[in-house]
MDTraj code that builds the backbone (N, CA, C; nanometers):
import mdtraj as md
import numpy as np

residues = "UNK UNK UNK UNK UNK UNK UNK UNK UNK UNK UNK UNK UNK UNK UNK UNK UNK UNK UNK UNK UNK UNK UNK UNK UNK UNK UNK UNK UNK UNK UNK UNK UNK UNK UNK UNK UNK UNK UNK UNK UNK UNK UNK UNK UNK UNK UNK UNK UNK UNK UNK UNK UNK UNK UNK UNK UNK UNK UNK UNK UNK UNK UNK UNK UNK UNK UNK UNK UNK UNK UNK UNK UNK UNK UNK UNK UNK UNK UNK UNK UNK UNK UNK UNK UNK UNK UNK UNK UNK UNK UNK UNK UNK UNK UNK UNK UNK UNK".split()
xyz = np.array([
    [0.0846, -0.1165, 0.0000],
    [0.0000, 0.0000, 0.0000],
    [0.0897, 0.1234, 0.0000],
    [0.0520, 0.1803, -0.0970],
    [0.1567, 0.3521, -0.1133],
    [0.0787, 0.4543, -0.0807],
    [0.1379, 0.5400, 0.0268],
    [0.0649, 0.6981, 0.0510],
    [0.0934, 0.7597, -0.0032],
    [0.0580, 0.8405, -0.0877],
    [0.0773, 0.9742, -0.1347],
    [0.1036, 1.0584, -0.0613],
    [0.0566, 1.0780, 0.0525],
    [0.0027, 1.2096, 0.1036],
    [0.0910, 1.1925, 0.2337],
    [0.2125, 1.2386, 0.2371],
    [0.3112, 1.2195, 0.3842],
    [0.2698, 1.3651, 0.4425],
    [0.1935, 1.3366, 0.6306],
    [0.1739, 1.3911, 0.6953],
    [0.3530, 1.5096, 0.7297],
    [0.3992, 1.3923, 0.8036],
    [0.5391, 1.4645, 0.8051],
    [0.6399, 1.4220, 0.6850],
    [0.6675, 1.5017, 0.6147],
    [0.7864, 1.4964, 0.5036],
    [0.8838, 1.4775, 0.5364],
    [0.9799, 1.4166, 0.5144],
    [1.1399, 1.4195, 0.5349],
    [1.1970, 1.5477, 0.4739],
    [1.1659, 1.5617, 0.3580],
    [1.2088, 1.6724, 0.2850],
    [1.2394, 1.7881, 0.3256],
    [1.2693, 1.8845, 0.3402],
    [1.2808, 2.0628, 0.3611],
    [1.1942, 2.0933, 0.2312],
    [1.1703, 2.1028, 0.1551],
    [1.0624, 2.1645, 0.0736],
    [0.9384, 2.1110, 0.1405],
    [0.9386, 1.9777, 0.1145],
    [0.8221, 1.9362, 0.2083],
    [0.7498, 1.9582, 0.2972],
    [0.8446, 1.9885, 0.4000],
    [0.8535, 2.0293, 0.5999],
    [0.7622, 2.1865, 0.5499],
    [0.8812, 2.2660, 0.4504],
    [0.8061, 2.4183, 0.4506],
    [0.6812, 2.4552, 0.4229],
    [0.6432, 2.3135, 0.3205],
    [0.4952, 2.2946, 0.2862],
    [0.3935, 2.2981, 0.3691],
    [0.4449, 2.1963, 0.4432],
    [0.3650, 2.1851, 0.5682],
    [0.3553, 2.2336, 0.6555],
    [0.4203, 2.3437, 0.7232],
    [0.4367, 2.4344, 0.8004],
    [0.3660, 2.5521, 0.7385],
    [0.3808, 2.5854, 0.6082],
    [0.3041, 2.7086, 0.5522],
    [0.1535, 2.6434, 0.5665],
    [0.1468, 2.5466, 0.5438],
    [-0.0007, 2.4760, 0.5428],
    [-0.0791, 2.5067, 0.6710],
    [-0.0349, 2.4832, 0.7649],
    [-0.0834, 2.4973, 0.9134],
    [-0.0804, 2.6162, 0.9672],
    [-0.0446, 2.7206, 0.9091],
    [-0.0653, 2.8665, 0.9334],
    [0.0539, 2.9346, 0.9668],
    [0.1996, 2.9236, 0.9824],
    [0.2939, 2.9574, 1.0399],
    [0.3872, 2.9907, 0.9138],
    [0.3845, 3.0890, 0.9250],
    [0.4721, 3.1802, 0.7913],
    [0.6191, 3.1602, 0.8043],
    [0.6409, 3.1527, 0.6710],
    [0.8400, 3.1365, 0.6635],
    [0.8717, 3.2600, 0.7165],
    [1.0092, 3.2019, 0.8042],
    [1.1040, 3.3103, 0.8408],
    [1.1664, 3.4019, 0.7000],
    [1.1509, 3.4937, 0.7013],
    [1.2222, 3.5747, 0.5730],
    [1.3407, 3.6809, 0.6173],
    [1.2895, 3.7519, 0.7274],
    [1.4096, 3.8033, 0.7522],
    [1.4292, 3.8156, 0.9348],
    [1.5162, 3.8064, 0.9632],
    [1.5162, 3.8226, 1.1449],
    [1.6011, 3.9163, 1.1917],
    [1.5462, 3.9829, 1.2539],
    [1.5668, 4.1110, 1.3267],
    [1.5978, 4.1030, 1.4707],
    [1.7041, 4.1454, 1.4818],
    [1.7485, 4.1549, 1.6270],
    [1.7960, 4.2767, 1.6825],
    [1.7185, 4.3411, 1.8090],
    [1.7442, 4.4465, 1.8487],
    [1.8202, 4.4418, 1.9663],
    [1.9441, 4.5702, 2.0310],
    [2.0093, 4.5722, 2.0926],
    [1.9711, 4.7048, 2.1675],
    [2.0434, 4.7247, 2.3046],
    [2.0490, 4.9101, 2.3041],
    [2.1993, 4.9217, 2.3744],
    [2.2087, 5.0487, 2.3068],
    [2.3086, 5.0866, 2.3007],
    [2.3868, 5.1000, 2.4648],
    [2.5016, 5.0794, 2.5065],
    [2.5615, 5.0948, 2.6187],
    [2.5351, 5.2379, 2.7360],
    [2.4936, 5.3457, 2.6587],
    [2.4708, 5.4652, 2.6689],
    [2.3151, 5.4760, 2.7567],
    [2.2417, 5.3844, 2.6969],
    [2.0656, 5.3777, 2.7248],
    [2.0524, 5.2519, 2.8762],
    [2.1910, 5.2046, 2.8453],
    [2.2003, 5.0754, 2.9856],
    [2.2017, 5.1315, 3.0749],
    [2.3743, 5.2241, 3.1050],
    [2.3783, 5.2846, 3.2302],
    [2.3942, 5.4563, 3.1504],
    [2.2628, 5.5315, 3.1865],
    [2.2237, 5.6663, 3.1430],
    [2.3810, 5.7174, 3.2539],
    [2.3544, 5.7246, 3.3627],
    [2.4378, 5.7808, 3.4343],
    [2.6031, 5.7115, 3.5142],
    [2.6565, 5.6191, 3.3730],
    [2.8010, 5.5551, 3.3901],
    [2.8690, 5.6916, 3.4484],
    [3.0018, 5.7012, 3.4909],
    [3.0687, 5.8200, 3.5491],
    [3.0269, 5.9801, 3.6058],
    [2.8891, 5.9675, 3.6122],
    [2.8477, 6.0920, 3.5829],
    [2.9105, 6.1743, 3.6741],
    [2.9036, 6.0840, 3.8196],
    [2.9549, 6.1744, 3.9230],
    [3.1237, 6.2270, 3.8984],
    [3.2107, 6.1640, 3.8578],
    [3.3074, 6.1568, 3.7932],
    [3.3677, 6.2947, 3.7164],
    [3.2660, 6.2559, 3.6096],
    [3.2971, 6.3750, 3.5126],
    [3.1803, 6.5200, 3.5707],
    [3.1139, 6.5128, 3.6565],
    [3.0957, 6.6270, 3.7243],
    [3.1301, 6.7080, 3.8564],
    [3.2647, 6.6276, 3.8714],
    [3.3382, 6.6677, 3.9795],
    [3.4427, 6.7461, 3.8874],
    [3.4853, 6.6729, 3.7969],
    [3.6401, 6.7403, 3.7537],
    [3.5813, 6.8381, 3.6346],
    [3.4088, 6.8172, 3.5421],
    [3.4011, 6.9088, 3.4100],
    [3.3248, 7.0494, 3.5852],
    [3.2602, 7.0560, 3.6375],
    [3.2491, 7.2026, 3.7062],
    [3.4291, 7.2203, 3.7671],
    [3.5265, 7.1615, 3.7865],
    [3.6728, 7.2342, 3.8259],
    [3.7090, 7.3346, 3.6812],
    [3.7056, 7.2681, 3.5730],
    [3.7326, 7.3250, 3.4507],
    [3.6611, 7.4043, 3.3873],
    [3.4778, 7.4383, 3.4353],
    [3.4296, 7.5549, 3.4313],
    [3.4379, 7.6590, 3.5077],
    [3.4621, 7.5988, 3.6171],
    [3.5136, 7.7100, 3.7100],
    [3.6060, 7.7885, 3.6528],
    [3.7149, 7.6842, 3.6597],
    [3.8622, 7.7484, 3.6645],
    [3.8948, 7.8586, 3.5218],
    [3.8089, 7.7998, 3.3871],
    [3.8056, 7.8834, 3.2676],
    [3.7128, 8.0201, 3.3229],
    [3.6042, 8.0063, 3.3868],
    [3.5077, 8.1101, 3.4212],
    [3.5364, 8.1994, 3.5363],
    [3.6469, 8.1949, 3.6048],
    [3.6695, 8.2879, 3.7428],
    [3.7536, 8.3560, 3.6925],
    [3.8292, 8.4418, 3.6350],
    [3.8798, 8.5452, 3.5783],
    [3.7787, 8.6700, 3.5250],
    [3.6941, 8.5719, 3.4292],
    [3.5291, 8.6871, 3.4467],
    [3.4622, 8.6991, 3.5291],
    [3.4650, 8.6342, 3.6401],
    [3.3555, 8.6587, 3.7284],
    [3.4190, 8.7175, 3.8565],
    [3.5162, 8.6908, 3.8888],
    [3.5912, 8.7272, 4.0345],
    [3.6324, 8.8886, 4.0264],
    [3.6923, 8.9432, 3.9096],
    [3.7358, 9.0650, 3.9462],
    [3.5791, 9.1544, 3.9489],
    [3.4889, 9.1651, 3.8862],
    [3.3717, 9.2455, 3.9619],
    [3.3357, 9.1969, 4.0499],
    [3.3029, 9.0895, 4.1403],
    [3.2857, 9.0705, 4.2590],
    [3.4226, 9.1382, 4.3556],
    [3.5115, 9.1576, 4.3551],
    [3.6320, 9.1707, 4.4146],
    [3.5905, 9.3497, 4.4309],
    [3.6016, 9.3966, 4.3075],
    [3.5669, 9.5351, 4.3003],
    [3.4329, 9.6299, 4.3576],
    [3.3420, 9.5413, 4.3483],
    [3.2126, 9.5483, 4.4401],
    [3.2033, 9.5241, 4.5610],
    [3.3351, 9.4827, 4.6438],
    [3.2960, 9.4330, 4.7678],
    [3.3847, 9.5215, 4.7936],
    [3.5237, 9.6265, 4.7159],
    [3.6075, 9.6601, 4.7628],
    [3.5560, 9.8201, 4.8278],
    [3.4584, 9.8705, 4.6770],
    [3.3661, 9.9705, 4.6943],
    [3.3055, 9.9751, 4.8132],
    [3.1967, 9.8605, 4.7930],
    [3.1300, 9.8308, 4.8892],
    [3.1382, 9.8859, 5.0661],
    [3.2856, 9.8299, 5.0990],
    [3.3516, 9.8170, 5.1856],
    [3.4082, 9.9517, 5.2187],
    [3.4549, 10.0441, 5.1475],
    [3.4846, 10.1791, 5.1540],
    [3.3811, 10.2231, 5.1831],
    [3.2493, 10.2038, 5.1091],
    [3.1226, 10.3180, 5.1266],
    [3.0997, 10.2982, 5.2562],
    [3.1066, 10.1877, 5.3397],
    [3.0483, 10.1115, 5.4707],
    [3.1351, 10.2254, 5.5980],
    [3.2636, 10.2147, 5.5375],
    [3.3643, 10.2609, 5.6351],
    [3.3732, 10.4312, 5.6306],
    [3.3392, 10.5006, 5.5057],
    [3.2999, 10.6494, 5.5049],
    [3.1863, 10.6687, 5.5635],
    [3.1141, 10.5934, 5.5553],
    [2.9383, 10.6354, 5.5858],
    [3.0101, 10.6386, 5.7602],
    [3.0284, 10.5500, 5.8400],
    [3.1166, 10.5272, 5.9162],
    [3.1725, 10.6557, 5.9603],
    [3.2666, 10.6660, 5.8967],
    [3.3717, 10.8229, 5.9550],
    [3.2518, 10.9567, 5.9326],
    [3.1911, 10.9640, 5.8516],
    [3.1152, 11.0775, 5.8728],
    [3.0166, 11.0943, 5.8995],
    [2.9327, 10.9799, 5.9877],
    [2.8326, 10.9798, 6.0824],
    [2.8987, 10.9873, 6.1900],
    [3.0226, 10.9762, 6.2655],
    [3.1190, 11.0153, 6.3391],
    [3.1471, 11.1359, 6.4176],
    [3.1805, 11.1552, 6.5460],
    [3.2750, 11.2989, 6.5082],
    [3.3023, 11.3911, 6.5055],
    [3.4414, 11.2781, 6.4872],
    [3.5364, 11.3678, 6.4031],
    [3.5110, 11.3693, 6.2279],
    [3.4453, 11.3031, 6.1971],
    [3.4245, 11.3389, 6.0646],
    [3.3142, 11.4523, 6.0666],
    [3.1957, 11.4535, 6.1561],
    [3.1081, 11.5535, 6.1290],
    [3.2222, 11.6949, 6.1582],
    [3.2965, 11.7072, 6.2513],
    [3.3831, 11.8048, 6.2533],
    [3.4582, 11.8533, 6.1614],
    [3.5198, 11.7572, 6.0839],
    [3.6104, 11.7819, 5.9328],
    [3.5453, 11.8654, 5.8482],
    [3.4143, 11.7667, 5.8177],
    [3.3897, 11.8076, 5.7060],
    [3.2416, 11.9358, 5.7137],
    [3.2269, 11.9688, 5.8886],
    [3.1783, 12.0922, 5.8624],
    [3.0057, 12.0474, 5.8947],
    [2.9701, 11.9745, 5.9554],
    [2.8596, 11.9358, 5.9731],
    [2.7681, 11.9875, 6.0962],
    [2.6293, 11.9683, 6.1083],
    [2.5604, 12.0914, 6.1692],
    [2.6303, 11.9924, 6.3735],
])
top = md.Topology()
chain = top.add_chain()
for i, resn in enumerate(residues, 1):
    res = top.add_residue(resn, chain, resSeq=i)
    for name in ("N", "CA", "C"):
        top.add_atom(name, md.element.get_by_symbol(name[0]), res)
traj = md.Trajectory(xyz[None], top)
């Protein structure tokens, strides 16, 4: 007695037959996704490089910023110490005050 009709095929054409037959679509292309090292650890060294990148903003940025603070406090500090001498006094005396 000869079957025609082989449930399971030996074949690979066969097998694919039968597999497309039963509803399960050929593999055509396969895709594999990764993520990138960057998206693993968001914050690798962060503390690191924000200890030593604010030393190197600093250190580029305090030449602009220190001498008007320096000069404002130097002012500052004079106006404090005149207001000082000529609410005084001997400054009200100097300079002629009632």
């Amino acid at each position: 007695m000869t079957h025609t009709s082989n449930v399971f095929p030996t074949s690979r054409p066969g097998w694919l037959t039968f597999i497309q037959f039963i509803g399960c679509p050929t593999p055509q292309r396969i895709t594999s996704y990764s993520i990138s090292p960057n998206r693993q650890r968001p914050l690798a060294g962060a503390a690191h490089a924000a200890i030593f990148n604010t030393f190197r903003r600093f250190r580029h940025q305090i030449l602009y910023v220190a001498p008007p603070f320096i000069a404002a406090y130097a002012i500052m500090n004079w106006a404090i110490e005149r207001n000082e001498y000529l609410n005084s006094k001997p400054g009200r005396l100097l300079e002629g005050g009632d």
